[in-house]
LOVEXTI-591513 format. One line per field, with one value per residue: x, y, z of N, C-alpha, C, O, CB in turn; residue in one letter; residue number from 1. Coordinates in steps of 0.2 Angstrom, whole numbers, plus 5000, padded with zeros to 4 digits. Glycine has a CB too. Layout:
// residues N
npx: c(X,...)
npy: c(Y,...)
npz: c(Z,...)
capx: c(X,...)
capy: c(Y,...)
capz: c(Z,...)
cpx: c(X,...)
cpy: c(Y,...)
cpz: c(Z,...)
opx: c(X,...)
opy: c(Y,...)
opz: c(Z,...)
cbpx: c(X,...)
cbpy: c(Y,...)
cbpz: c(Z,...)
aa: c(a,...)
i: c(NUM,...)
***
This chain:
// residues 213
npx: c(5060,5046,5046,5057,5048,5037,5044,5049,5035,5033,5043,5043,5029,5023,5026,5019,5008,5004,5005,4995,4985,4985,4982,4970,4964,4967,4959,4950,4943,4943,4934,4923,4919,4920,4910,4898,4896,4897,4885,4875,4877,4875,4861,4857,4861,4853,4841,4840,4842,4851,4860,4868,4879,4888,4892,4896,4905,4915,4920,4925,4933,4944,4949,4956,4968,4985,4987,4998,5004,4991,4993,5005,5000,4993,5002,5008,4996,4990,5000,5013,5008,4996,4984,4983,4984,4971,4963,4964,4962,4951,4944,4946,4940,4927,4920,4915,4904,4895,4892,4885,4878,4868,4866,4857,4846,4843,4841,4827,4812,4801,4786,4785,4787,4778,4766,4770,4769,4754,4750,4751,4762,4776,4789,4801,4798,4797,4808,4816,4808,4807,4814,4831,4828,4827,4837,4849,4858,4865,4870,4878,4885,4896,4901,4908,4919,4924,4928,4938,4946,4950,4957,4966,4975,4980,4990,5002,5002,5011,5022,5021,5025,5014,5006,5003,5003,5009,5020,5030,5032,5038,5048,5055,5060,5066,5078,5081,5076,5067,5059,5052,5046,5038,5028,5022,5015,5007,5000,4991,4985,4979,4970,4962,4957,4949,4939,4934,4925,4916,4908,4903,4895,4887,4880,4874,4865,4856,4851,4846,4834,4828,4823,4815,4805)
npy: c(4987,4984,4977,4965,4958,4954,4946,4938,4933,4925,4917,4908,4902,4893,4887,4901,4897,4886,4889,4900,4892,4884,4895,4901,4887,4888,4899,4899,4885,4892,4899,4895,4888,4898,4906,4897,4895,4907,4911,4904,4910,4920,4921,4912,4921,4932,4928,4924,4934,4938,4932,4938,4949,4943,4933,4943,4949,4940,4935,4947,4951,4939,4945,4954,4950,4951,4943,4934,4931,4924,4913,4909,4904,4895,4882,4874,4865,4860,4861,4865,4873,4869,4865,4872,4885,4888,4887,4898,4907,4907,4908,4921,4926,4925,4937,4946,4940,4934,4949,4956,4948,4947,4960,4961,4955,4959,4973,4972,4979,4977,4976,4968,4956,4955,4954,4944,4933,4934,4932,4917,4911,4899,4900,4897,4896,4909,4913,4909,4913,4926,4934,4933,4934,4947,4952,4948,4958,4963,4953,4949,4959,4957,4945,4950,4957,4947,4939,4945,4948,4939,4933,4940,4940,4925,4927,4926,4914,4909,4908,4899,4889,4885,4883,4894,4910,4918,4909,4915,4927,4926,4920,4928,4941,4932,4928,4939,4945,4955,4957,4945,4944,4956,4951,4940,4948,4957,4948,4941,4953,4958,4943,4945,4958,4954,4943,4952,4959,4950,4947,4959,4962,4951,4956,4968,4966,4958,4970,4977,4968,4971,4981,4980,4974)
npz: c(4978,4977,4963,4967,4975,4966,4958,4967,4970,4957,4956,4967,4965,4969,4983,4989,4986,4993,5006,5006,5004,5017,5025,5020,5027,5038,5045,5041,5047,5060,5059,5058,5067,5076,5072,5072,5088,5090,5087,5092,5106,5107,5105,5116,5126,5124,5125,5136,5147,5158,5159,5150,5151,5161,5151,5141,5148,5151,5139,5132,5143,5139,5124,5130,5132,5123,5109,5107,5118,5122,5115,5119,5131,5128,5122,5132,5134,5123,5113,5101,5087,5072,5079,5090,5085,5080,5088,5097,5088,5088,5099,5100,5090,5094,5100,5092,5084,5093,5101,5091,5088,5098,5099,5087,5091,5102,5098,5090,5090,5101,5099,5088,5092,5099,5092,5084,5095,5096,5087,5088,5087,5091,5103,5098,5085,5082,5083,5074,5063,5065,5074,5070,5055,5056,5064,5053,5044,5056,5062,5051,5048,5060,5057,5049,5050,5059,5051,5043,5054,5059,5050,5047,5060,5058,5055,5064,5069,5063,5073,5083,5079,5068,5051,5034,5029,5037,5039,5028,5033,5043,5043,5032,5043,5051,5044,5037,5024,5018,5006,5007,5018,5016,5005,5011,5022,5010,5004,5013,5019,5006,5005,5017,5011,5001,5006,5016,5005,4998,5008,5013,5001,5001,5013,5007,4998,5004,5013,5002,4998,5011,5009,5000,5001)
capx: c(5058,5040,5051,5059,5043,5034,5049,5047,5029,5033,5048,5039,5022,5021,5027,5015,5000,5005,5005,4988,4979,4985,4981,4963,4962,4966,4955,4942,4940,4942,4929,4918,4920,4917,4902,4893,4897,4896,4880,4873,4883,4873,4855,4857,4862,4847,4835,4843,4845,4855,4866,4872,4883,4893,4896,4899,4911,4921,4924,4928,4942,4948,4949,4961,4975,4987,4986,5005,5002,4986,4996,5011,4999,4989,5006,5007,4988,4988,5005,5013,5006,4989,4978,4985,4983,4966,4961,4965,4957,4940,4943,4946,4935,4919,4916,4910,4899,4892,4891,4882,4870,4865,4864,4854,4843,4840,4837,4820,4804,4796,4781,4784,4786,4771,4763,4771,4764,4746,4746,4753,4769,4781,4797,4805,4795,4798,4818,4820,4805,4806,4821,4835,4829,4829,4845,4854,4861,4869,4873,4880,4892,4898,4904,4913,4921,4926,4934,4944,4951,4956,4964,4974,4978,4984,4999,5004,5002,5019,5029,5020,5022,5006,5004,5000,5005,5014,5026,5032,5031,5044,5057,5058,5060,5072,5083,5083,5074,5063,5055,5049,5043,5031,5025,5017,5011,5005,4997,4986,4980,4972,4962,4956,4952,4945,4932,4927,4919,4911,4901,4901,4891,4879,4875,4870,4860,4850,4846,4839,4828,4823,4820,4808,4800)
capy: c(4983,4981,4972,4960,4956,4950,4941,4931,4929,4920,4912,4903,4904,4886,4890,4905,4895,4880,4894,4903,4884,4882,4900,4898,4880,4890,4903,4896,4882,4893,4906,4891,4887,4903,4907,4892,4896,4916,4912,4900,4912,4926,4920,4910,4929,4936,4925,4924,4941,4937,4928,4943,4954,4936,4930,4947,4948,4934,4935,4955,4951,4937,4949,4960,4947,4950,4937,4930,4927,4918,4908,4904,4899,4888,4878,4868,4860,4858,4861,4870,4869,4872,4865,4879,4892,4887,4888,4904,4910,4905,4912,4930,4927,4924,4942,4951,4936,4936,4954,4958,4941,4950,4967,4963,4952,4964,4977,4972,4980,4971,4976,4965,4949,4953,4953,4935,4929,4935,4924,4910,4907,4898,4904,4895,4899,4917,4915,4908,4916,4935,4937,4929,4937,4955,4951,4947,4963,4966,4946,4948,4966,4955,4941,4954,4958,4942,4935,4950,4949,4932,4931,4945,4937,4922,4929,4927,4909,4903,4910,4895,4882,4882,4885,4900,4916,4921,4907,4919,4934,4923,4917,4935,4942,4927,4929,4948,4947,4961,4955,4942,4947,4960,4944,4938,4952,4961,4943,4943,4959,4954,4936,4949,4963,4950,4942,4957,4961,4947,4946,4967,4961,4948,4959,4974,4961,4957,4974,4979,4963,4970,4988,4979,4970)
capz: c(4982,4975,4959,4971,4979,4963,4955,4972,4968,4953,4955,4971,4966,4972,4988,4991,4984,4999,5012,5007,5006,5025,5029,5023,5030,5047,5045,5040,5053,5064,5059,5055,5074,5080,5067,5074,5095,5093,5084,5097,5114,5105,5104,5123,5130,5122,5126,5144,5148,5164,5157,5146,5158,5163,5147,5136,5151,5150,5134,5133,5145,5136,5122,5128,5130,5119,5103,5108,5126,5123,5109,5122,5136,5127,5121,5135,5136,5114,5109,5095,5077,5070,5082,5096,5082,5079,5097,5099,5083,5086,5103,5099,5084,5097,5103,5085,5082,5101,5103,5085,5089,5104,5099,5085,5090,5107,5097,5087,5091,5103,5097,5083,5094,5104,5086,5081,5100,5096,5082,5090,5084,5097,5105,5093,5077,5085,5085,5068,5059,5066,5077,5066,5050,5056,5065,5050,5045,5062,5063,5045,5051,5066,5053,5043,5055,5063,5047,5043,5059,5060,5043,5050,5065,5056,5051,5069,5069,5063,5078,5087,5071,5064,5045,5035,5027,5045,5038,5025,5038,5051,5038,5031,5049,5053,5035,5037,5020,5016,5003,5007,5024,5011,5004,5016,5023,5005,5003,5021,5018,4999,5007,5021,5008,4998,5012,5015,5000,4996,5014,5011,4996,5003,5017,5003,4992,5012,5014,4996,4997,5015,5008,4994,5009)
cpx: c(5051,5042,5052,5053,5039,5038,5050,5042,5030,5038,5046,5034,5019,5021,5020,5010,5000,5003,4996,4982,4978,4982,4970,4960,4960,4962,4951,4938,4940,4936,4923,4915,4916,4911,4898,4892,4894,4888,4875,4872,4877,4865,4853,4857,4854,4839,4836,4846,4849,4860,4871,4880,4890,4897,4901,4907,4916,4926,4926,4937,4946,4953,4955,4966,4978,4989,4994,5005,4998,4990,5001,5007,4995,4994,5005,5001,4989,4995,5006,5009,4999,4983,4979,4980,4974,4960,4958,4963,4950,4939,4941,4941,4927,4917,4915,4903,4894,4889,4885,4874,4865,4861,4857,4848,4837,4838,4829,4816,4802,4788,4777,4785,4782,4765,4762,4767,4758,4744,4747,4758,4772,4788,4801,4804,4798,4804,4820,4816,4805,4810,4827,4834,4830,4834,4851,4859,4866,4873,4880,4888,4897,4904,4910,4919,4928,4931,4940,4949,4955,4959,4969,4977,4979,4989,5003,5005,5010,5023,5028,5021,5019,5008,5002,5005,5012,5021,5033,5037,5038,5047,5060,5061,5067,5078,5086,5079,5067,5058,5051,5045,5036,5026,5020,5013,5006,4998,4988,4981,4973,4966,4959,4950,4946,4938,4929,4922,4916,4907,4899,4894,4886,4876,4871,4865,4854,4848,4844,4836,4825,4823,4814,4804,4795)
cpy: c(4979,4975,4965,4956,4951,4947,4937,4927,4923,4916,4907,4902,4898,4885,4892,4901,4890,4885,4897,4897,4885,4885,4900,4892,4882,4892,4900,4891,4886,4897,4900,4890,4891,4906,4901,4893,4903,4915,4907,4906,4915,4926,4917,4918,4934,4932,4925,4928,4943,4935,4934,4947,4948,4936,4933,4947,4946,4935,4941,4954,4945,4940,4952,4957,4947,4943,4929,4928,4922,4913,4904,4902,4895,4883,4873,4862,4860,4859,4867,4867,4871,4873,4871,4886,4892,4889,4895,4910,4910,4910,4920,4930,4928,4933,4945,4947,4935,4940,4956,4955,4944,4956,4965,4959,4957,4970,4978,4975,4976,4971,4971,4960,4948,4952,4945,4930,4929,4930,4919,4908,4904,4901,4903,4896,4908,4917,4914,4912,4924,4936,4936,4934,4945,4956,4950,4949,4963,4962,4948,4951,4961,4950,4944,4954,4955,4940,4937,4950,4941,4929,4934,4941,4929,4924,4927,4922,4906,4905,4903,4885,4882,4887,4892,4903,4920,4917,4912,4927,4930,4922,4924,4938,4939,4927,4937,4950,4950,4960,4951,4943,4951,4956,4942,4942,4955,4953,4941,4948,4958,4947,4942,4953,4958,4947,4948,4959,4958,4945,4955,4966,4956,4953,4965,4971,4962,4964,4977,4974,4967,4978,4988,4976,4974)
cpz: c(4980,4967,4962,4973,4972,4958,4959,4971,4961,4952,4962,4973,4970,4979,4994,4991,4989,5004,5012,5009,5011,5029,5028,5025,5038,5049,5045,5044,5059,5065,5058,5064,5078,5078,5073,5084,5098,5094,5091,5105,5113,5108,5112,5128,5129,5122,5134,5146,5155,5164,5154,5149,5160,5156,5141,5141,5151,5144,5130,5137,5140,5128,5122,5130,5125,5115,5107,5111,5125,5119,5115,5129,5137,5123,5126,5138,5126,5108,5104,5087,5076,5075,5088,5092,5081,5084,5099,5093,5087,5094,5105,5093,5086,5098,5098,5086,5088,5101,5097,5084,5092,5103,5094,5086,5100,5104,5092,5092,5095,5104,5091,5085,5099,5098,5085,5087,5101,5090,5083,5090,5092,5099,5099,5086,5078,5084,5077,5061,5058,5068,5073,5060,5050,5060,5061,5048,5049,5063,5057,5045,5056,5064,5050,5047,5059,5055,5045,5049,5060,5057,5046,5054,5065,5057,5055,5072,5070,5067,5082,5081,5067,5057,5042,5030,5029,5042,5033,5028,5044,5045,5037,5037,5051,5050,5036,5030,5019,5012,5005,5015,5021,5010,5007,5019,5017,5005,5010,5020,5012,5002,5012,5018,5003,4999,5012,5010,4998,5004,5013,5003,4996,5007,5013,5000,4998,5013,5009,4995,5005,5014,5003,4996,5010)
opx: c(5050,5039,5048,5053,5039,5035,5052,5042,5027,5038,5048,5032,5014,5017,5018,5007,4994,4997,4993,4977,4973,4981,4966,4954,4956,4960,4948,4932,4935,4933,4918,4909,4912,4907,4895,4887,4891,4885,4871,4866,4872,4863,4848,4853,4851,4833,4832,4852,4849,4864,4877,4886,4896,4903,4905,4913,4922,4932,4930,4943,4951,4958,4959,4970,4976,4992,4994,5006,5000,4990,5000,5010,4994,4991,5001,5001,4983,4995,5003,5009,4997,4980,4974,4976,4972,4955,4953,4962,4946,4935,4937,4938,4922,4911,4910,4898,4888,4883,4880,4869,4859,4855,4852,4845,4832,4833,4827,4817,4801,4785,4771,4784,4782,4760,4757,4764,4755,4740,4744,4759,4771,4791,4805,4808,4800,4807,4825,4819,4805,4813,4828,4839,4832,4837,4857,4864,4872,4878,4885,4893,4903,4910,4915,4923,4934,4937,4945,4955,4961,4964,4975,4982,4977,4994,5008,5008,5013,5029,5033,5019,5020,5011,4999,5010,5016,5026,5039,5042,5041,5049,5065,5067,5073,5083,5091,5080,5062,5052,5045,5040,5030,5020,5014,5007,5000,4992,4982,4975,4967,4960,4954,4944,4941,4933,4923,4916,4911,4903,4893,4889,4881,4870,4866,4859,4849,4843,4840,4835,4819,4822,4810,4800,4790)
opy: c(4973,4969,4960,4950,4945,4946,4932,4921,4918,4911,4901,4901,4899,4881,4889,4900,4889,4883,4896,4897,4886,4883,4900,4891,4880,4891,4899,4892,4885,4899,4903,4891,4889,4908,4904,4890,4904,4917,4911,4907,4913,4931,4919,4919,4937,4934,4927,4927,4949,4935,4934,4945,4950,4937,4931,4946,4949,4935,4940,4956,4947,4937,4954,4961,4944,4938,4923,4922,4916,4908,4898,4899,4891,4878,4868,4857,4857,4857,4872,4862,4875,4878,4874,4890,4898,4892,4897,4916,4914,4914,4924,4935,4930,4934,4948,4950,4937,4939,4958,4956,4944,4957,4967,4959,4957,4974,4984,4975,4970,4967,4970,4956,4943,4949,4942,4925,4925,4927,4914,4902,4907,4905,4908,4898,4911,4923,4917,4913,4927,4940,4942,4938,4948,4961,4951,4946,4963,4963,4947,4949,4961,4950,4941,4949,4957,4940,4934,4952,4940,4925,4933,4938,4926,4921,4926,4922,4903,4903,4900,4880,4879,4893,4896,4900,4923,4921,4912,4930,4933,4928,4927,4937,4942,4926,4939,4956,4947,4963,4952,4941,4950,4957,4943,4940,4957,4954,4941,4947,4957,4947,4943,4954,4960,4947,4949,4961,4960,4941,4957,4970,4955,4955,4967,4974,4966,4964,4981,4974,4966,4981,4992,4973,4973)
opz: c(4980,4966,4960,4972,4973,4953,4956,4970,4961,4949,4961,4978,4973,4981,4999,4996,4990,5006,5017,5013,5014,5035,5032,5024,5041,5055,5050,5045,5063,5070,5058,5066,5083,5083,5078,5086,5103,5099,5093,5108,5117,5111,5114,5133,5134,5119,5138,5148,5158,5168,5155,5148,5161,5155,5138,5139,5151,5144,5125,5136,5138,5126,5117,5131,5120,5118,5109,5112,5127,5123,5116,5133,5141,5120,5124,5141,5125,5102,5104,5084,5080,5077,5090,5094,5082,5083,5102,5094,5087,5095,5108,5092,5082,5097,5100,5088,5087,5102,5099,5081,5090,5105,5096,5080,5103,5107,5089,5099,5092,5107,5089,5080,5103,5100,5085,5086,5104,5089,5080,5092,5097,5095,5096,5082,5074,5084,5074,5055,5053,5065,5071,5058,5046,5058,5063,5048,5047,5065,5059,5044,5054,5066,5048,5046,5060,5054,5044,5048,5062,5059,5046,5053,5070,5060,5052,5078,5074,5066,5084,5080,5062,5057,5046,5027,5027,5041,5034,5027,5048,5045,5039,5036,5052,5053,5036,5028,5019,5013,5004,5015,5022,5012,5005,5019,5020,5006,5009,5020,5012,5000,5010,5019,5001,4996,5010,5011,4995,5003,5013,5003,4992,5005,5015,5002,4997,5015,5011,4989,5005,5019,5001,4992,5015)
cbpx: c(5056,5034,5058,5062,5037,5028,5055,5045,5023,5031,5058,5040,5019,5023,5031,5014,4997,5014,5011,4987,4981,4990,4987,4958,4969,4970,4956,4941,4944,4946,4929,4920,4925,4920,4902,4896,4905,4899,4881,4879,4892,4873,4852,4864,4869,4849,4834,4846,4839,4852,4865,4865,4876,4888,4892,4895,4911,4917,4921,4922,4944,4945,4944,4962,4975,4990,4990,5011,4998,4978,5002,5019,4999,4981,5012,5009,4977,4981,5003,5022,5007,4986,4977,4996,4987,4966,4969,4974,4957,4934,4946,4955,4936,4917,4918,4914,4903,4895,4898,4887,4871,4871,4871,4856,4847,4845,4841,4817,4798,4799,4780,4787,4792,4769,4767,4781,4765,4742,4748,4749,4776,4782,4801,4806,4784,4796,4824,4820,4798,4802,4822,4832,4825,4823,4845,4852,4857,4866,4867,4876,4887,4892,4900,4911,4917,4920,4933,4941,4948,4955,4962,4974,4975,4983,5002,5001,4997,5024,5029,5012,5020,4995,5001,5000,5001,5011,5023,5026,5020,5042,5056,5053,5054,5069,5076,5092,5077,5068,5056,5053,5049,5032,5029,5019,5014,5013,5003,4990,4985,4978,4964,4959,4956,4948,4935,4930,4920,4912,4905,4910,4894,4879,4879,4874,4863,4855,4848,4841,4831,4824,4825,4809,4804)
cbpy: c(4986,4988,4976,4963,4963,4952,4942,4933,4936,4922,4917,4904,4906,4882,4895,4911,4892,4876,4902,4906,4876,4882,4908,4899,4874,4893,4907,4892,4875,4895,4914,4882,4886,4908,4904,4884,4895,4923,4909,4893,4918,4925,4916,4905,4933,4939,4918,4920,4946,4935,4920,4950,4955,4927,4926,4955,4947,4927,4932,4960,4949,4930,4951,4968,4941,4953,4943,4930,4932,4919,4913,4909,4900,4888,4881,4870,4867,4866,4856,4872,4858,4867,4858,4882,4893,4882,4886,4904,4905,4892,4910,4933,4920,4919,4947,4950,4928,4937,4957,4956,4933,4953,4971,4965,4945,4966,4980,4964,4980,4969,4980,4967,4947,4960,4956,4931,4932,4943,4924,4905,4915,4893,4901,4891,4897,4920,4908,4899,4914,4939,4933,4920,4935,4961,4945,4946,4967,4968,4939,4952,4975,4950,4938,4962,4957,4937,4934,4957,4953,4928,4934,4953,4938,4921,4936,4931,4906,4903,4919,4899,4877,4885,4881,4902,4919,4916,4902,4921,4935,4914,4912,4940,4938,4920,4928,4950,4943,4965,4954,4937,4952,4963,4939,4935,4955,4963,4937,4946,4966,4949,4924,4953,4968,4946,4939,4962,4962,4942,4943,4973,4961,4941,4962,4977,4949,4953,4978,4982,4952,4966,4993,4977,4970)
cbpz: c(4989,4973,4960,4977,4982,4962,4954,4980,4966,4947,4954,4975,4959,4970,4984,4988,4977,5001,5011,4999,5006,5027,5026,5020,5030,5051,5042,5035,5056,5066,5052,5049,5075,5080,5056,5070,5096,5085,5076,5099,5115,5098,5097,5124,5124,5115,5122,5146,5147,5168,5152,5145,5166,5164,5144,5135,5152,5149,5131,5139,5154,5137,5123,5131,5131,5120,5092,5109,5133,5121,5102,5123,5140,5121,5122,5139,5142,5110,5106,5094,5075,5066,5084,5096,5075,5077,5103,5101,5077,5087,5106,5096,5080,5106,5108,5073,5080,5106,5104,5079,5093,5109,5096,5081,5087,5113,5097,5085,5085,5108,5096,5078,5095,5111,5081,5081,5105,5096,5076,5088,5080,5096,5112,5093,5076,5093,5093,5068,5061,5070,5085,5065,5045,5059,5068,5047,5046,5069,5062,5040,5058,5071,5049,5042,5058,5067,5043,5041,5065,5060,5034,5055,5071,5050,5050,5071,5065,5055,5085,5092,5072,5069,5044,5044,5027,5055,5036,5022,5043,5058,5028,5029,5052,5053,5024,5036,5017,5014,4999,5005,5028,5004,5004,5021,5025,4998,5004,5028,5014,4992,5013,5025,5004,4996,5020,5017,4995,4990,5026,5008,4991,5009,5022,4997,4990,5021,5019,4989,4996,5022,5005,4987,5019)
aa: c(x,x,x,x,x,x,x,x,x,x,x,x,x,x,x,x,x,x,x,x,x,x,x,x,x,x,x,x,x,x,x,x,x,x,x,x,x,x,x,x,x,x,x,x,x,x,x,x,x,x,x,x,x,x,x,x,x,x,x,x,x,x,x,x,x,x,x,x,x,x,x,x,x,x,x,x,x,x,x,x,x,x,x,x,x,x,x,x,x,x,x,x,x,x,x,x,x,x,x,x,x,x,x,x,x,x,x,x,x,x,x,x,x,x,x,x,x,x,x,x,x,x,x,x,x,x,x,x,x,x,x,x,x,x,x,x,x,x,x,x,x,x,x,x,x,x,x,x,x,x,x,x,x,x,x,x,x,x,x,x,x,x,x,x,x,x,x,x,x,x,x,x,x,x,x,x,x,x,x,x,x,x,x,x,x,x,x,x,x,x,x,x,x,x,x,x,x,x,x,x,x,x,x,x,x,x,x,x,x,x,x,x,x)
i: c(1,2,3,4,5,6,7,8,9,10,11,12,13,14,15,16,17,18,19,20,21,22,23,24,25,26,27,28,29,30,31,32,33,34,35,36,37,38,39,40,41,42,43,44,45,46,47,48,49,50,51,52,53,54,55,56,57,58,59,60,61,62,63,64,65,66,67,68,69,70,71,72,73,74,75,76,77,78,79,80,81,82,83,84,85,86,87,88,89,90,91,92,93,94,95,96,97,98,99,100,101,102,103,104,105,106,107,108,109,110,111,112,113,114,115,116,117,118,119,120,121,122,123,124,125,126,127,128,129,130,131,132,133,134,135,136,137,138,139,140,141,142,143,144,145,146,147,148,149,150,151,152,153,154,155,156,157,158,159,160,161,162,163,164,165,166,167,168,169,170,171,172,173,174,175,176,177,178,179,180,181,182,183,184,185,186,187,188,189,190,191,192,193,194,195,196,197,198,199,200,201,202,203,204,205,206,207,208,209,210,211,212,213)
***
């Protein structure tokens, strides 16, 4: 079987390399989407500690919808094809990025931002100068997180059309062929394991520069 598999890889390497483009084309807007929304949800929550409780909420339940449902009942408002899948990325993609923003930005010292207040700093010099960079770490974990899971849940895109790795993963499936079904999957796994290491290795770099702080 493992034979098969990479006699596929090169006899359709052009193929595969169309699929992976598409799959971090999807991935990537989507996490770019969510990165910049989580990252916002995050710091609004924790600055407006009443809002917290609502909004982790909301977006906790929308969470435990399974991936396919949400896929098949954002069809009819966006269609099939990318932009659905994309949708439904960034949505499942907000609660790490949210939850991690929150977390670590609720849990600083707050002796250390009644510090930056006695020197005068502003709320905002305070969020971007002191809250934000001892947040990074936890922000960073959140990211991890989130991309690794959204590359995965790619794969899951092409039942609804959209582009991708999944494509691989539905034909095999559909054909009955075995190999190629691996393919795709064997492929997903590697861009996930691969993201992860290099944000596993920003975030290392960020906390031996903030152990020599």
């Amino acid at each position: 079987m493992i034979k098969e598999v990479f006699k596929l890889y090169i006899s359709r390497w052009d193929f595969f390399l169309k699929l992976i483009i598409e799959h971090l084309k999807i991935s990537g807007i989507s996490i770019l989407i969510a990165g910049i929304l989580g990252l916002l949800l995050g710091i609004l929550i924790s600055e407006h500690k009443k809002t917290s409780p609502v909004i982790l909420g909301i977006i906790n339940f929308v969470y435990t919808i399974p991936s396919i449902s949400l896929l098949g009942f954002l069809i009819p408002f966006s269609g099939i094809g990318n932009t659905t899948a994309i949708i439904a990325l960034t949505i499942y993609a907000l609660l790490p990025m949210v939850r991690n923003t929150y977390t670590g930005i609720d849990n600083i010292d707050y002796s250390i931002i009644e510090s930056a207040k006695g020197m005068g700093s502003t709320s905002f010099e305070i969020l971007y100068k002191v809250k934000l960079p001892l947040a990074t770490t936890v922000i960073l974990s959140g990211l991890r997180n989130m991309v690794v899971m959204t590359i995965a849940l790619a794969g899951i895109a092409s039942f609804i059309g959209a582009g991708g790795l999944g494509v691989s993963i539905y034909r095999g499936i559909t054909t009955n062929n075995t190999p190629m079904t691996i393919a795709g999957s064997l492929l997903i796994a590697l861009l996930a394991l691969v993201a992860d290491f290099i944000i596993g290795s920003i975030e290392k770099i960020i906390k031996r520069r903030w152990k020599l702080i």
